[in-house]
N, C-alpha and C positions, 0 to 999 in steps of 0.2 A: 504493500500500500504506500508506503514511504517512498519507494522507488518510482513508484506511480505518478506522486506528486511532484516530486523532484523534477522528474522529464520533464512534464506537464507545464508545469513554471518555469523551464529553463526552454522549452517549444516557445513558449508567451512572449520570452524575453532575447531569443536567440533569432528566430523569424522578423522580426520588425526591426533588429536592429540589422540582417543582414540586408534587407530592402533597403533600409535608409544608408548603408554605404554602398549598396549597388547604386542607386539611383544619384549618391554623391559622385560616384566616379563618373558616372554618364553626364551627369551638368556640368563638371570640372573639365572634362574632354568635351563635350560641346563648346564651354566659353571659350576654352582655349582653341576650338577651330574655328569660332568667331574672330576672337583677337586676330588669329593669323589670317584671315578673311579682311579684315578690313584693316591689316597694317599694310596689307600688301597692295589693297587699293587704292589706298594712302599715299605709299609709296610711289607705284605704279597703277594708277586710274584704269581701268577699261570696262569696255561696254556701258550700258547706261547706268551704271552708280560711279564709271570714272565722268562720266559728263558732268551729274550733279557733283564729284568731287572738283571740277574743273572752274563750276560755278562758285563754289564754296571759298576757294582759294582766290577767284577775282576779285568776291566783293571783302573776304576778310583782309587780305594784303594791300589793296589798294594800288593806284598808280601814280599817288603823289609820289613818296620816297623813293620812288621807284626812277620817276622824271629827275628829281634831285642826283640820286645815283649815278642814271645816265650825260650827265652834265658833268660829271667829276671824270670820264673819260676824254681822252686826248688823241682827236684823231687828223688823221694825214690826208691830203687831197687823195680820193678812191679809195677810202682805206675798208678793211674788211673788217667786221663786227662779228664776233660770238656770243650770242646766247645764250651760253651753255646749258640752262637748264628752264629752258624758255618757257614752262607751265600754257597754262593758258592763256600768253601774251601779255602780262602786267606790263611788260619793260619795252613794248615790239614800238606802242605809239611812240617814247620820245626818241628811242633808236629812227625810227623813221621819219621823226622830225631832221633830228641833227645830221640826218643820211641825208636827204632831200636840198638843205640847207649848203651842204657841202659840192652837191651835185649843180646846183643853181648859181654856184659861186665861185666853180672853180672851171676854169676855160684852159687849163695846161691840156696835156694827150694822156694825161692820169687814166688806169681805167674807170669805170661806172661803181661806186659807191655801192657795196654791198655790205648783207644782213644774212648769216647763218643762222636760223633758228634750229636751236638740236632740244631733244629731251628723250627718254626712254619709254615714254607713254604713247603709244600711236593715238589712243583716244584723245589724250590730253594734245599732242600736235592738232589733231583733226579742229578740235576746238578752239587753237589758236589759229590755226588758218582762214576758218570760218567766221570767226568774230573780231579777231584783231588785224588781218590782214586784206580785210574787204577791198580797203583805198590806197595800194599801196603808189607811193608817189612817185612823176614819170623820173628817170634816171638811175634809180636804182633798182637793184636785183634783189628777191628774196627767195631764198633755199630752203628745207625742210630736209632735217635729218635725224632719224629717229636710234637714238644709241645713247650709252653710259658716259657722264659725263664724264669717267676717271679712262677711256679706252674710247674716243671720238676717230672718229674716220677722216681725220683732217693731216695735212704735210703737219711736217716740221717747218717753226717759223712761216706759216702762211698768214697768221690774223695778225692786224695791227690792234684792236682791242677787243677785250672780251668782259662780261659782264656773269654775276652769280648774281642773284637775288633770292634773299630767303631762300638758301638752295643749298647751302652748308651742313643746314642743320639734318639736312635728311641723308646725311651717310654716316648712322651712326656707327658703322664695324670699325675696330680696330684699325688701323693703321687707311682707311679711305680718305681721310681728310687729306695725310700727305701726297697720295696719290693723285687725289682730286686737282691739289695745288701742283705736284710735278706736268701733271697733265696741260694745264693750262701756262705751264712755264715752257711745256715743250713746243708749245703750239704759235705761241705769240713770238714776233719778231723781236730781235731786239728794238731797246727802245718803248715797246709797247705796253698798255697800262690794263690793267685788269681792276674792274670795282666789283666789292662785295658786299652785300647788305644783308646786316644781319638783325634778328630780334632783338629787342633790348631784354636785359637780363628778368628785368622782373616777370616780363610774357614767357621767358622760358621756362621760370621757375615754375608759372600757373600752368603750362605745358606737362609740364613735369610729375605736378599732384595729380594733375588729368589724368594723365597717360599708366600713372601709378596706381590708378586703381581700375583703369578701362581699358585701356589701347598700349599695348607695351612693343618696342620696336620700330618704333616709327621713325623716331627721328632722336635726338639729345640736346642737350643743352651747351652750346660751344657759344666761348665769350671771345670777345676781338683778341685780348693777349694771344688764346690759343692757338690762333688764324696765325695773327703775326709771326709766333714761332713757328710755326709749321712753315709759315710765306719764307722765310731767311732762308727758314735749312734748304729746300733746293733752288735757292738763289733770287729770290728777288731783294730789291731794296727793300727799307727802312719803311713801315706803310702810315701815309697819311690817315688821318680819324677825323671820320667828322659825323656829326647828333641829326637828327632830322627828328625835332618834337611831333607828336599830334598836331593835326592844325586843320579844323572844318571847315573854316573857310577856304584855305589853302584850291586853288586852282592846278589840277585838280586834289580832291581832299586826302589829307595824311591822316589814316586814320591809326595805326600803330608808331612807338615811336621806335627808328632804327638807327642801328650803329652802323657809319660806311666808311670801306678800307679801299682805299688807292692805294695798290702795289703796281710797280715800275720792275720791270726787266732790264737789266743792265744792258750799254750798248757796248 
């Protein structure tokens, strides 16, 4: 009878608790093939939740700091512009401002002022081509190339500048950053200037708590020091800093505030 009961209340207590760790393990691997679901969309946008990822990133980044950013590059009568990691076009309008300007102003036998847009997202290209490159202005050239910012399909020394925006923070692996920057030192001429924009520290941080309880692997939190040592070690100069506050009125508006790095390639 004793042995009866025993079972009996250890059945009661053994069955419910083995449901509730099956059914732990099955929600724990679900979340976690969620996270990797949507860090990877994150990362790399496609199909129709990279579109809405594509809209998400226009209106949250904005294209004031973005304009700012592009004005701290220094370029050559024809000179060739990188995107490197050209999203959904934040950076495309004043790049094709200053392209256009250069094109209109310069009468030497230079050739035609062009614009690389590269990114790894075919979705995210499609949508910049679609929305940011409707009007693009007579004189200059624009390209579409879909690949890894750290392994671009470009010469040695063929751009005269190139541009990251909000685009650092998303290779968080080991040792990508430096790569990212050798990449971009292999690419530009001498002489040529690369800008970077990055978040200001505090959005990373709120990035950070986010991502630390919902979305892990996305991206990290790299501050300008970081960049700038990485930028030395394979050889560029000393990198200018400059703030770009919030600003709603700002034409067009700065809705985050960013940190931006002009690095120079030695000639």
């Amino acid at each position: 009878m004793l042995a009866w009961l025993l079972s009996s209340s250890l059945g009661y207590v053994v069955k419910p608790a083995a449901f509730l760790f099956t059914a732990g393990a099955v929600y724990h691997g679900l979340w976690r093939a969620f996270n990797r679901f949507v860090a990877r969309q994150l990362r790399r946008p496609s199909g129709a939740i990279g579109t809405a990822t594509a809209a998400f990133y226009s209106l949250y980044y904005g294209a004031g700091s973005a304009e700012l950013l592009a004005s701290l590059l220094s370029l050559p009568p024809g000179a060739v512009v990188l995107d490197a990691c050209a999203g959904p076009g934040t950076c495309v309008g004043a790049l094709l401002k200053r392209l256009a300007a250069l094109a209109r102003h310069d009468k030497s036998s230079a050739p035609r002022p062009s614009l690389l847009l590269l990114d790894w997202s075919e979705t995210i290209l499609e949508t910049c081509k679609e929305d940011s490159c409707k009007d693009i202005p007579a004189g200059v050239d624009v390209s579409f190339h879909c690949a890894n910012a750290t392994s671009t399909p470009f010469s040695a020394q063929s751009v005269d500048a190139a541009i990251l925006y909000q685009a650092v923070e998303y290779f968080p692996e080991p040792g990508a950053l430096p790569q990212l920057l050798a990449e971009m030192f292999r690419v530009l001429r001498p002489g040529g200037t690369l800008a970077i924009g990055l978040a200001s520290p505090m959005a990373l941080l709120e990035l950070q708590h986010f991502q630390a309880g919902v979305i892990q692997g996305v991206n990290r939190a790299i501050g300008s020091n970081e960049v700038a040592e990485a930028a030395e070690k394979v050889g560029f100069e000393c990198p200018e800093v400059h703030l770009a506050e919030p600003d709603s009125d700002a034409d067009p508006p700065i809705p985050l505030p960013c940190t931006m790095l002009l690095l120079v390639k030695p000639t």
